[in-house]
LUMLUM-794362 format. One line per 3 residues: their letters; for each residue x, y, z of C-alpha. Coordinates in Angstrom, 2 decimals. Layout:
BEGIN
a	X,Y,Z | ...
***
This chain:
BEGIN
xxx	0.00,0.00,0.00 | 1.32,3.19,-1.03 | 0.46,6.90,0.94
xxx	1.61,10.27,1.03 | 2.24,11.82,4.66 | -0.78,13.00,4.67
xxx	-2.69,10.13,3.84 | -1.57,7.46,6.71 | -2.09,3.82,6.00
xxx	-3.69,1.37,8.23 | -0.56,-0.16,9.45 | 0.47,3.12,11.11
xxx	-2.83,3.86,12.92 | -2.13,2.54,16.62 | -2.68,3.97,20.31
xxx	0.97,4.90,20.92 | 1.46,3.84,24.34 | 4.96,2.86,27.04
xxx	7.66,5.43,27.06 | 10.94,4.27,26.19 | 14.64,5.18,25.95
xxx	16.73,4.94,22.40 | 19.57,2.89,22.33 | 20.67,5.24,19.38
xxx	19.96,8.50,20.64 | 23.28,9.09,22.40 | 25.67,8.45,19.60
xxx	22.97,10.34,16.89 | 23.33,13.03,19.32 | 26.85,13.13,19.38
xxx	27.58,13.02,15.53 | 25.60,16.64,15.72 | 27.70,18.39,18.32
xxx	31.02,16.12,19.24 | 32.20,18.74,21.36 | 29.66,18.91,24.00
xxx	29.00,22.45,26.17 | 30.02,22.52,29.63 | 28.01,20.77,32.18
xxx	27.39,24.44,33.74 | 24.79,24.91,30.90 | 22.22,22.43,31.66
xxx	21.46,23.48,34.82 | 22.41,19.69,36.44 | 25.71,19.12,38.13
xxx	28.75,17.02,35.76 | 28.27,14.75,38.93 | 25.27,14.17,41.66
xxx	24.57,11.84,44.16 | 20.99,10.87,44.39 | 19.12,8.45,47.03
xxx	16.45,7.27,44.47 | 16.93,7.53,40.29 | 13.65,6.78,37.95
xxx	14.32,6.65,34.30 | 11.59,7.32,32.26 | 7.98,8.91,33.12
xxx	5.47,6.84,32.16 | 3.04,4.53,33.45 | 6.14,2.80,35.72
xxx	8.30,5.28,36.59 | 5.57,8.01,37.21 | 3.84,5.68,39.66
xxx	7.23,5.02,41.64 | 8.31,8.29,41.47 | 4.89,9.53,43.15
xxx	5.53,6.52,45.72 | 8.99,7.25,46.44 | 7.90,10.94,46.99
xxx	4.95,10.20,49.10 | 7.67,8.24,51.28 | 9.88,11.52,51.62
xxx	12.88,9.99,49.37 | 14.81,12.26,47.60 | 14.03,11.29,43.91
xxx	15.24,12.32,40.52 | 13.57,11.10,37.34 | 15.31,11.14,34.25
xxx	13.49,11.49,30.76 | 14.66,11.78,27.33 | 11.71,13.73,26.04
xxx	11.01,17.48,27.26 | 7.69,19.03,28.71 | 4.94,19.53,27.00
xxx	2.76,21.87,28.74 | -1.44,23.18,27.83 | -1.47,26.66,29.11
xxx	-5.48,27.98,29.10 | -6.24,30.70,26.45 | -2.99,29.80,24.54
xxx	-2.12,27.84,21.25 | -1.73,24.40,22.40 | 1.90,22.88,22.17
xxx	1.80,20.19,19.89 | 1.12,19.11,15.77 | -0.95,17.92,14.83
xxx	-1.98,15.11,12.21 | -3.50,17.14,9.92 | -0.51,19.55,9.96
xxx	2.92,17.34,10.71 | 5.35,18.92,11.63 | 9.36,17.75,13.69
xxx	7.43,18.18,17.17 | 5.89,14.48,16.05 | 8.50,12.99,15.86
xxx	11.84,11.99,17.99 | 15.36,13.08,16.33 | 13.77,11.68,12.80
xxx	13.35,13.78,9.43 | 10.41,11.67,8.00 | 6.94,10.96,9.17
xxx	7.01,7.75,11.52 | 3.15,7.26,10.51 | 4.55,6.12,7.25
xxx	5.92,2.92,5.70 | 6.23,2.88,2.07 | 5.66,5.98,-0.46
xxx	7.22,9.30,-0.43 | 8.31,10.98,2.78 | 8.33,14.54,3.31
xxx	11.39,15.81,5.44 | 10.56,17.09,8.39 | 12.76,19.20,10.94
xxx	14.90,17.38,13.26 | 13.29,17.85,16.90 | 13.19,16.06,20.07
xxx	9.19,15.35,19.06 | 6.40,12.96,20.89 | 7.22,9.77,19.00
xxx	9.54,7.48,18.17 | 9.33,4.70,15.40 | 11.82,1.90,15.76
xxx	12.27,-0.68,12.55 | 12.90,-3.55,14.14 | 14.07,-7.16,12.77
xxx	10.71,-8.10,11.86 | 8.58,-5.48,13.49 | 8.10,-2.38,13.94
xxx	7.05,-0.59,17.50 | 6.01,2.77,17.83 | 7.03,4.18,21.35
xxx	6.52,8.05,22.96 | 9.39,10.53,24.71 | 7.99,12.92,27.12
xxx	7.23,14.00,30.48 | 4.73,12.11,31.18 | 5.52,9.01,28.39
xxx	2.63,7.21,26.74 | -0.12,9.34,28.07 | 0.50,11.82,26.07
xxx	0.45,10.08,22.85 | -2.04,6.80,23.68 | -6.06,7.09,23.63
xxx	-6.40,7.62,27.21 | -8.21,4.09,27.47 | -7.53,2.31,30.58
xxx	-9.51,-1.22,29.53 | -8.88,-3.66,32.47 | -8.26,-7.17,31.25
xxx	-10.72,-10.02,32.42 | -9.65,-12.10,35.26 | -10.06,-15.08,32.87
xxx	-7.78,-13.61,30.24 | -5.13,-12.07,32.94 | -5.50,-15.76,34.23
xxx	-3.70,-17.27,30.89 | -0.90,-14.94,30.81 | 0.65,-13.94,34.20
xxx	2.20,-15.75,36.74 | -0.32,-17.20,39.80 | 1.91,-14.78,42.06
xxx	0.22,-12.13,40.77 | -3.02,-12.30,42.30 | -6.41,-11.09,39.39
xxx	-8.69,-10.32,42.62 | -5.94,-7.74,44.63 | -4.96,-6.36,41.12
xxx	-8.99,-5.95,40.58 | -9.74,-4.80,44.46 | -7.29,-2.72,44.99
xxx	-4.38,-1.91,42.32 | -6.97,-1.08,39.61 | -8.95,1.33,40.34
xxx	-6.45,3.61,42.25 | -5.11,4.14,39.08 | -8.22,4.28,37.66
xxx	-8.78,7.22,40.35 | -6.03,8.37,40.33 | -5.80,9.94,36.46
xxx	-10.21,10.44,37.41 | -10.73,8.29,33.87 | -14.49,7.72,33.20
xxx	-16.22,6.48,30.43 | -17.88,8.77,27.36 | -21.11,10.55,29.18
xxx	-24.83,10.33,26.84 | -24.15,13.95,25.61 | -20.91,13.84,23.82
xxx	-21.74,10.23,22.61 | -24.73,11.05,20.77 | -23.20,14.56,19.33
xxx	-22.42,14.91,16.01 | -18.63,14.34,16.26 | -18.99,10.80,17.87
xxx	-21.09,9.37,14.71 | -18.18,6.54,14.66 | -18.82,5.35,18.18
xxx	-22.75,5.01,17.33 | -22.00,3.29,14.11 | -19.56,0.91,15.91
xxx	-22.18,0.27,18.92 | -25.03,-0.48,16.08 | -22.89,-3.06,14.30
xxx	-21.69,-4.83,17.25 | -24.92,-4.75,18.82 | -26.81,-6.78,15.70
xxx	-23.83,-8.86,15.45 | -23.83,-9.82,18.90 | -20.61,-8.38,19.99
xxx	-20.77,-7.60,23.47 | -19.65,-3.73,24.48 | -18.80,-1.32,27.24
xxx	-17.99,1.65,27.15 | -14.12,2.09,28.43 | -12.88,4.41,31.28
xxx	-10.43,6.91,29.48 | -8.33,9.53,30.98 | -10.45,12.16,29.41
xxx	-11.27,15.67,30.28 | -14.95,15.22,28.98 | -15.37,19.17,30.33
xxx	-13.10,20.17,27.98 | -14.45,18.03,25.69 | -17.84,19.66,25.58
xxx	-15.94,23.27,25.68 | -14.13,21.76,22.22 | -18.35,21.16,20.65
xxx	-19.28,23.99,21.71 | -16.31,25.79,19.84 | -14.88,27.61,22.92
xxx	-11.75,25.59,22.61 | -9.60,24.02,19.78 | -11.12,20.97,18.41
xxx	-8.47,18.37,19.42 | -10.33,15.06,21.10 | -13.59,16.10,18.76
xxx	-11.36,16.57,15.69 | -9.60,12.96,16.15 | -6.19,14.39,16.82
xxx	-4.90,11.76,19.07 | -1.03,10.12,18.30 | 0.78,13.67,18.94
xxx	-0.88,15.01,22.16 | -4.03,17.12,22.49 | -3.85,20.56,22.24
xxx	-7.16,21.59,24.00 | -5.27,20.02,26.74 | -8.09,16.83,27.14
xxx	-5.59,14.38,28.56 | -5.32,13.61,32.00 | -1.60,12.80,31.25
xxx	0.68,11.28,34.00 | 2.24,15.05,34.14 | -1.21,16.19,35.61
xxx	-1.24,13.68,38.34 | 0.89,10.80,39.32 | 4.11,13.56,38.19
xxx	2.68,16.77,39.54 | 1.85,15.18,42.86 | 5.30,13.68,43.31
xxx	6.71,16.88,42.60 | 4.51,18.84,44.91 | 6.18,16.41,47.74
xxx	9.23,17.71,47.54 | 10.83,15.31,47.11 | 10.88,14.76,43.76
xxx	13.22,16.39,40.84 | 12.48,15.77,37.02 | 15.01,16.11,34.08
xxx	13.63,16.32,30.64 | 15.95,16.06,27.60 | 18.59,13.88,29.76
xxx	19.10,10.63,27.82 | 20.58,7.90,29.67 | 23.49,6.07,27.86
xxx	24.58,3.27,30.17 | 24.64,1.72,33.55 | 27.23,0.60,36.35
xxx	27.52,-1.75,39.10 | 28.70,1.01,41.41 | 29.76,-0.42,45.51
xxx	26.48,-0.73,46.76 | 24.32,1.49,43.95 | 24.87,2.04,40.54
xxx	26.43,4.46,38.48 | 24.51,6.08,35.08 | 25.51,8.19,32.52
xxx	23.48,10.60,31.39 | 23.66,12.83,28.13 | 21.68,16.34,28.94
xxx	20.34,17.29,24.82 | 18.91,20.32,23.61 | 15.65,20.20,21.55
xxx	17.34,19.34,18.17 | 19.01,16.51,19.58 | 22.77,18.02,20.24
xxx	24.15,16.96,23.09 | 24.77,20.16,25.46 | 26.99,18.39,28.49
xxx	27.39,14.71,30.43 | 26.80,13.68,33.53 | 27.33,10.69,36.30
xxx	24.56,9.87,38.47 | 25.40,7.57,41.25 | 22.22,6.15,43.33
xxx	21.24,3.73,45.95 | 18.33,2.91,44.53 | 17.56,2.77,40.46
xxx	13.60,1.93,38.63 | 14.00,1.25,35.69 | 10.94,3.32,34.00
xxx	11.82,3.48,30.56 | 9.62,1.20,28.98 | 9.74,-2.01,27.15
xxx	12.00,-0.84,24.28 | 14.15,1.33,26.86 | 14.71,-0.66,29.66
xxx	15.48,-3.49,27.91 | 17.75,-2.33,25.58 | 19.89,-0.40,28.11
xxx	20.05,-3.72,30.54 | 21.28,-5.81,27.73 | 23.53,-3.10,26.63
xxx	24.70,-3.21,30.68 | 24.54,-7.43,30.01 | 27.18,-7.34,27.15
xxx	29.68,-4.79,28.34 | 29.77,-6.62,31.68 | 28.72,-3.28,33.27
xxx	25.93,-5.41,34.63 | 27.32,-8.70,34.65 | 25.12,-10.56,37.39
xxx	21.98,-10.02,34.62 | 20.21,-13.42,34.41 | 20.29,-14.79,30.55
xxx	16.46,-14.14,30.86 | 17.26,-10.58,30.04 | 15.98,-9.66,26.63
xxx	13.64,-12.92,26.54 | 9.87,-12.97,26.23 | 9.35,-10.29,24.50
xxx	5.85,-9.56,22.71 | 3.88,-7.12,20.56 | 0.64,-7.68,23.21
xxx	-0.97,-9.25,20.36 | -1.53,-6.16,18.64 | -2.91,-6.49,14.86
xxx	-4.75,-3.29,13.01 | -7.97,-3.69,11.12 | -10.59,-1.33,8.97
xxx	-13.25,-1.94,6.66 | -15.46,-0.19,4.20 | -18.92,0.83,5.02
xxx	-20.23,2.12,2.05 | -21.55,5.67,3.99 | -20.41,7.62,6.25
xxx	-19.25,6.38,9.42 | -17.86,9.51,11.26 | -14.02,7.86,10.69
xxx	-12.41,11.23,11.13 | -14.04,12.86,14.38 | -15.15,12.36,17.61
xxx	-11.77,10.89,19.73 | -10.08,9.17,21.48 | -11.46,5.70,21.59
xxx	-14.27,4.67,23.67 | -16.26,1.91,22.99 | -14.60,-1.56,22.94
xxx	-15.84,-4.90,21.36 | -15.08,-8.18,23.35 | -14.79,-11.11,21.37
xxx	-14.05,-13.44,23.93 | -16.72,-16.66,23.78 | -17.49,-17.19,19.46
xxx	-14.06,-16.50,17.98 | -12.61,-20.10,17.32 | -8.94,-18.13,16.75
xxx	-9.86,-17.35,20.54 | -10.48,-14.21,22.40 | -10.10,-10.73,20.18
xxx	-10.50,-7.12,21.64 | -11.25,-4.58,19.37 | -11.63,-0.74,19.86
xxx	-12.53,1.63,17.33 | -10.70,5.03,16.67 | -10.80,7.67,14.25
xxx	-7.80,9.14,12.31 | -7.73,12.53,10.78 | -7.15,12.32,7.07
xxx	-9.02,8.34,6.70 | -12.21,8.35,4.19 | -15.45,8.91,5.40
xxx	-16.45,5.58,5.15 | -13.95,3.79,7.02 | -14.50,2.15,10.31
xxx	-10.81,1.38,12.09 | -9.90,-0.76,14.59 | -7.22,-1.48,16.72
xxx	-7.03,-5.59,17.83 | -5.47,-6.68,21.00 | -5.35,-10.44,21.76
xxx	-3.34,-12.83,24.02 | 0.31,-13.51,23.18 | 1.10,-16.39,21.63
xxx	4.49,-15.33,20.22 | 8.13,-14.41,21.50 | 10.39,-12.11,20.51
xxx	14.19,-11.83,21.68 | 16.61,-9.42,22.08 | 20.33,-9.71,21.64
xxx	23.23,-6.90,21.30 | 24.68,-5.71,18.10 | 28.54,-4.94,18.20
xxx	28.69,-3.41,14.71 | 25.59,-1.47,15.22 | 26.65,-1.00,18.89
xxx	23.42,-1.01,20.37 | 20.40,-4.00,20.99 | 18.46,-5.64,18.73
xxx	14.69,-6.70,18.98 | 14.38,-10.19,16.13 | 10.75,-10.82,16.06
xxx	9.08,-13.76,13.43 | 7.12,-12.42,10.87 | 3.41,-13.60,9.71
xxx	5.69,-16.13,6.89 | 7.20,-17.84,9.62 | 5.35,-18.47,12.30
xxx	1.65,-19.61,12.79 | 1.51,-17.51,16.05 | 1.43,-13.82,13.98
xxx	-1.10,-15.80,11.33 | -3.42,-16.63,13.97 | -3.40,-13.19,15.37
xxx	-4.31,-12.28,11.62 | -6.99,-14.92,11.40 | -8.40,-14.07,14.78
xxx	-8.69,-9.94,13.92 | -10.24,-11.00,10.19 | -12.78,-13.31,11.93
xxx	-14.21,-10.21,14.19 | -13.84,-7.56,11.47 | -16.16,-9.96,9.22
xxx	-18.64,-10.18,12.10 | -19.00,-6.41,12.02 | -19.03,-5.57,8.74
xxx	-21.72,-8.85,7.54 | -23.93,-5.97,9.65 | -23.44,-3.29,7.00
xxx	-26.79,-2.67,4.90 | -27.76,-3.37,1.86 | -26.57,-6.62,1.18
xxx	-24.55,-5.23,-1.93 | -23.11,-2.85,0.86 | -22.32,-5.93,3.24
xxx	-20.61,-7.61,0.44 | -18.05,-4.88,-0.18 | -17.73,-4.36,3.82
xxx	-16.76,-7.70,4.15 | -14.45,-7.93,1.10 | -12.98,-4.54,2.32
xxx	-11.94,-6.01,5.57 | -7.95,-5.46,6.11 | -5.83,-6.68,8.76
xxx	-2.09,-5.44,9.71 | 0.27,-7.79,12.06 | 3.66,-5.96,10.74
xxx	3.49,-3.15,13.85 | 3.05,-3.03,17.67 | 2.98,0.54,19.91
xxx	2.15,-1.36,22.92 | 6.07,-3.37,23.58 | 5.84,-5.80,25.76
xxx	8.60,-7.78,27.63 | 12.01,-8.31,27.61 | 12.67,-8.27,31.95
xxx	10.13,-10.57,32.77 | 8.33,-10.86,36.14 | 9.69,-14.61,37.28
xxx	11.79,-14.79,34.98 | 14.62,-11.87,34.56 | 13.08,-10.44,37.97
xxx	10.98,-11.39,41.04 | 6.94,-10.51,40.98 | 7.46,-7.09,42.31
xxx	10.04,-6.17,39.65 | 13.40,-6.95,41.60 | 15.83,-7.48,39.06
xxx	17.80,-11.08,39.67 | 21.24,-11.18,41.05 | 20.75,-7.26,42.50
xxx	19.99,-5.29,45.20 | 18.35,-2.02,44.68 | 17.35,-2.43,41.05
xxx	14.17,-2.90,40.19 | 11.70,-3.32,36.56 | 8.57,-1.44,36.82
xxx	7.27,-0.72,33.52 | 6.17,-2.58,30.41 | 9.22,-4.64,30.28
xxx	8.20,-6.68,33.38 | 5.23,-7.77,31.19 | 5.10,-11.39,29.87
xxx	4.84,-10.40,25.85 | 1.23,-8.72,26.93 | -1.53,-7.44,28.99
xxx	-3.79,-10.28,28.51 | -6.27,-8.51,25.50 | -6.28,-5.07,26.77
xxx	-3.95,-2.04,26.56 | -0.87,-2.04,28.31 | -1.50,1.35,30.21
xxx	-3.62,0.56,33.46 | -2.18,-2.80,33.54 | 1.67,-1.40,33.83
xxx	0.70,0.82,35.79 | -1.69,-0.94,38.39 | 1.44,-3.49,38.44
xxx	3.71,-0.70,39.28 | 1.31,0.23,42.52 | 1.48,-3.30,43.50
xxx	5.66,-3.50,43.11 | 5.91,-0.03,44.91 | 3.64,-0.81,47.88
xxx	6.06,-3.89,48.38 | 9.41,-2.27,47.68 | 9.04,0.80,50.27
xxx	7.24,-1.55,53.05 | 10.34,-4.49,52.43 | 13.22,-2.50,50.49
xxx	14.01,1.15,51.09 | 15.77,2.54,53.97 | 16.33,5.89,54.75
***
C-alpha cells in the first residue's frame, strides 16, 4: 500500500502507548555536536549523588516516582523527552496530524506514521514519538514527560480475570490487582467512560456506528474508562476551545489540553512532595555496578538533539521506567559490556507485541471515521471466535475516508520475541518472526479478520455488506504497545526486583510477559507498578 504523509495507511494507525529510551539517541546526538558544552549549561551538576533515580515517566516510573515521593525519598527522574505543557487561552503545544510537523517525531526527518511511499522531510526535533524498525517489526514508542499518556487514547480497559488468568504468573493475584491496584489508578488519572451527551453529538457518529454493528452482530460492548477531560471536551463542541479530542487528533498530544496525562497527576503530585526532581531532555546512555548502587551516565540534549553536556549519576536505589524498548535495551547493553554482569540470561527474553494487529473496513456511507476521539467503545470477542479471544476498539484518524471504520485488535500472546546486542551497530536488537514464519502472527491475523467480518456482515444493503466484508484489512507488521524483555519470574521477582541485585528494580512494560492479557498495556503497567511499589518501600528502602 502506497500513501503520502498525509494520507496514513492502516498499518500506522495505533494507540501509541509505554515510554521508552533509544539505544541510538546518544551516539545520533553526538555526531551533531562532538564537542559537548560545559556541564554548567544544563542546569544539572557534571556529577550528583541521588538516594532514588527513575528513568523514564510513564506509566512505571511516574507511579514510583509519586511513591517514592509520598515516602519523603529524595528522587530524581530522568526522561529523554522534554515538557509539553497546555497553558489555558494559549495555542496548544503540539502538531498535529493534519498539519505534521518535527514536534511528532523523535530526532527523525520523516513521518514515523509512514511505511512505504514518499516521505516529506521534516525538521529534526526532540518530538512525541519514536518509530523503531525492528528485525521483523516495527514498535512505535513516545518521549515525554509524562511518556505514553500523552500520545495513547487515554483508554484504561482492564483485562478479564479469565484472560489475565492465561498470561501472568499465579503470584500475581487477578482479585488484589482488581480490588485494589486497579482502580487507584483508575482514580487516580479520574478516567471515566464517554457521558450520553458527547456520545450522541455529532462528532462521535463513529462510536454510534460501531455500537449499532456490534450490537446486531452480537458483539458484546462497554464503554471504556479513558483519561479524558470530557469538560473540555464539551468546551471543544461547543467551539470555545480548539477541536483536538472532537477533531480525532490523538497520536501527537491534544492541544485543548483533554488528557489527563501522568504530568497532571501521578508527576505533579510527586513533585509537589518535595521530594521529587524531574530532568527532561537527559538521555541515559549506560549503567554501572557502582559499591552498593549504581552508576549512570546521562547525556543532557537540547531540543534538536545536540548533546549540550554529560553527567554521572550515582544512586542507591535505580527503577527502571523506561519502557519495554528502553529498559530493555539499556540492561542488555549493561549485560554485554559486563557493566551489569550478574543479569540473568532471561534478560531480553519474552518479549511480545501484546498481540496487537490493526484492522478497517469499508462501510459504504459515512461512518464519522475522522471525528469524535479518542477511543471509547470496545468490542469483546471473547466466547465465538474459534482463533480465541479478540478485543477490538474503534478510533478515528484525521485524514481516513469517510467511510472507514478502524480498529485497533489486542489479543493474548502467543508469540516471542528476543533481544540480543549488536557490536557493529553498537546497540540491541529486537528479532521478532514475521506472519511467513510463524503460525503464532497468522493466527493473530486470522483471529482480527474473523471479528472484522462479524461487524461488517452488519453493514446494509446486502450489496453494501458484500463490499464491507471484502474490504476487511488486517495489519500484524506493527506493535505501539512493547511488551517484555525483563520478565516478572523470569529476569526479575513478581514485584520487579531485578535477579542477582539489590536495589534495582523493573517497573514498567518490560516486566510484562509479551502482553496485557487482551487489553492495553496502560492501566495494567501501571496498576502493576502500585502493587511493586507498595512492596518495595514496606520491604526494600531505607532511609
Amino acid at each position: 500500500m502506497k500513501t503520502t504523509r498525509r494520507q496514513l495507511i492502516l498499518g500506522s494507525l495505533a494507540s501509541l502507548a509505554a515510554a521508552g529510551l533509544n539505544p541510538n539517541s546518544g551516539k545520533a546526538a553526538t555526531t551533531l555536536n562532538s564537542q559537548p558544552k560545559s556541564a554548567k549549561s544544563s542546569g544539572l551538576p557534571a556529577s550528583l549523588k541521588v538516594k532514588a533515580l527513575v528513568i523514564g515517566s510513564g506509566f512505571g516510573g511516574a507511579v514510583a516516582a509519586y511513591h517514592l515521593g509520598m515516602n519523603k525519598i529524595d528522587t530524581l527522574v530522568l526522561e529523554r523527552g522534554r515538557r509539553w505543557d497546555v497553558k489555558p487561552g494559549q495555542p496548544g503545544p503540539f502538531t498535529t496530524s493534519k498539519n505534521t510537523d518535527g514536534r511528532a517525531l523523535w530526532l527523525s526527518e520523516t513521518d514515523l506514521l509512514v511505511t512505504d511511499g514518499p516521505k516529506d522531510p521534516l525538521k529534526r526535533y526532540t518530538g512525541i514519538v519514536e518509530r523503531y524498525n525492528e528485525d521483523g517489526i516495527i514498535v512505535w514508542t513516545s518521549s515525554a514527560v509524562g511518556g505514553g499518556s500523552l500520545v495513547y487514547n487515554t483508554v484504561l480497559l482492564q483485562p478479564s480475570k479469565a484472560n489475565f488468568e492465561k498470561v501472568f504468573p499465579s503470584s500475581v493475584n487477578y482479585d488484589q490487582m482488581n480490588r485494589d491496584y486497579y482502580p487507584r489508578v483508575v482514580e487516580m488519572m479520574d478516567a471515566g467512560p464517554i457521558p450520553d451527551d458527547i456520545l450522541s453529538s455529532p462528532s462521535y457518529l463513529g462510536a454510534r456506528v460501531f455500537l449499532d454493528y456490534a450490537a446486531r452482530a452480537g458483539l458484546p460492548t462497554q464503554r471504556i474508562n479513558t483519561a479524558t477531560n470530557w469538560h473540555i471536551v464539551r468546551k471543544e463542541l461547543q467551539g470555545k476551545l480548539e477541536a483536538s479530542a472532537s477533531a480525532g487528533e490523538i497520536w501527537y498530544g491534544g492541544n485543548s489540553g483533554y488528557k489527563n496525562s501522568l504530568d497532571k497527576n501521578y508527576l505533579l503530585k510527586a513533585q509537589q512532595s518535595g521530594h521529587v526532581q524531574i530532568s527532561p531532555l537527559s538521555n541515559v546512555t549506560s549503567i554501572t555496578e557502582s559499591g552498593k548502587g549504581y552508576k549512570v551516565n546521562v547525556d543532557r540534549i537540547d531540543e534538536s538533539g545536540t548533546v549540550i553536556s554529560r553527567h554521572t549519576i550515582t544512586c542507591d536505589y535505580l527503577f527502571m521506567g523506561a519502557g519495554s524498548m528502553g529498559t530493555t535495551s539499556l540492561l542488555v547493553k549493561a549485560k554485554h559490556k559486563g557493566t551489569l554482569s550478574r543479569l540473568s540470561n532471561d534478560i531480553g527474553k519474552y518479549w511480545g507485541n501484546n498481540g496487537d494487529t490493526f484492522g478497517s473496513f469499508r462501510t459504504s456511507s459515512p461512518a464519522g471515521s475522522t471525528t469524535g476521539g479518542p477511543a471509547h467503545i470496545v468490542g469483546l470477542d471473547y466466547q465465538d471466535n474459534p482463533y480465541g479471544p479478540q478485543t477490538v476498539i474503534g478510533f478515528p484518524q484525521a485524514n481516513n475516508t469517510e467511510d472507514s471504520l478502524i480498529f485497533l485488535g489486542m489479543a493474548l500472546p502467543e508469540e516471542s520475541g528476543y533481544w540480543e546486542y549488536n557490536d557493529q551497530l553498537d546497540r540491541a536488537v529486537l528479532h521478532w518472526p514475521t506472519i511467513q514464519s510463524s503460525e503464532a502472527i497468522k493466527n493473530l491475523e486470522k483471529r482480527m479478520e474473523y471479528t472484522l467480518i462479524k461487524l461488517a456482515n452488519q453493514v446494509a444493503p446486502a450489496s453494501a455488506k458484500k463490499a464491507a466484508v471484502d474490504s476487511v484489512k488486517v495489519s500484524v507488521g506493527a506493535t505501539a504497545h512493547p511488551c517484555g524483555g525483563a520478565v516478572m519470574e523470569k529476569a526479575c521477582d513478581s514485584y520487579g526486583r531485578v535477579k542477582g541485585y539489590q536495589g534495582l528494580y523493573v517497573v514498567d512494560g518490560a516486566l510484562v510477559p509479551r502482553g496485557t492479557a487482551a487489553a492495553n498495556p496502560a492501566l495494567t503497567i501501571a496498576a502493576l507498578a502500585e502493587r511493586c511499589m507498595d512492596h518495595i518501600i514496606k520491604n526494600d528502602i531505607k532511609g
